[in-house]
Phi, psi and omega in degrees: 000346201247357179301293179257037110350303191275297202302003207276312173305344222243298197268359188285286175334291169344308191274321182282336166296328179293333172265024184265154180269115181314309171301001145293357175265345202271147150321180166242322171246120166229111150073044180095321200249123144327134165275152191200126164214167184213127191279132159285137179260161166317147177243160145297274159253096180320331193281348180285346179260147166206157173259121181269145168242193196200083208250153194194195170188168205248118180225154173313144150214164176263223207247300191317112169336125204197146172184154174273170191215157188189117164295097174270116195248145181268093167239207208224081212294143190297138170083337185233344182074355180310120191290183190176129181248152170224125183255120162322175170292159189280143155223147157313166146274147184282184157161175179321150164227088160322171143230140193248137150307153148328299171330338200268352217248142196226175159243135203214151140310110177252137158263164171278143181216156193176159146321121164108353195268340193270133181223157166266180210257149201206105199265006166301324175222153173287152179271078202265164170181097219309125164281085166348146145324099160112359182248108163270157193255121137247156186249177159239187198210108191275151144251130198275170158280148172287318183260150200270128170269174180261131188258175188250149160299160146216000000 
């Protein structure tokens, strides 16, 4: 009698570690910044891919070209090994100062540029990644070509 008892139990567990969700393990807040996450769907071959991401934010702008620069640092949850990016706070960029018509000035996506934004790509875990207040993420998604070129001896 207690046989299948235990196994009722083995799979009753079972079932539940498995339908536990990765994302319950990442905060929702680390350190002030907002979670952003992003489900991958499967690929064939994952290694053909990597994902860039494109984190900005939406402000009046002119003519003049503009972006923020930010240090996206890799870490790692404790206990789970899981990755995780926390992107710093935004600073402006220096740059040219056009004089702009009134007409030019829009509300536009200032993105972030930087080191560190292209990652591969990986539909096992979510991609998760802490944010400033006010900052969104959007990505892109790269695909390599299947053929390979020949590089030449010289």
């Amino acid at each position: 009698m207690k046989k299948p008892l235990f196994a009722v139990l083995i799979l009753l567990y079972m079932t539940t570690v498995q339908a536990a969700d990765p994302l319950d393990a990442f905060p929702v807040e680390v350190e002030g910044k907002q979670r952003h996450v992003i489900q991958l769907p499967k690929v064939k071959d994952e290694s053909r891919f990597m994902i860039e991401l494109v984190p900005g934010r939406r402000e009046m702008a002119d003519c003049n070209l503009r972006s923020f620069t930010a240090p996206l640092r890799r870490e790692v949850l404790a206990g789970w090994g899981y990755p995780y990016y926390v992107l710093s706070d935004l600073k402006p960029t220096s740059g040219a100062r056009k004089i702009c018509t009134p007409s030019t000035t829009s509300r536009r996506f200032i993105r972030v540029r930087g080191d560190g934004l292209i990652l591969p790509y990986s539909s096992r875990l979510p991609l998760v990644v802490y944010l400033p207040e006010g900052v969104l993420l959007k990505y892109r998604v790269w695909r390599a070509d299947k053929n390979l070129s020949d590089a030449r001896t010289q």
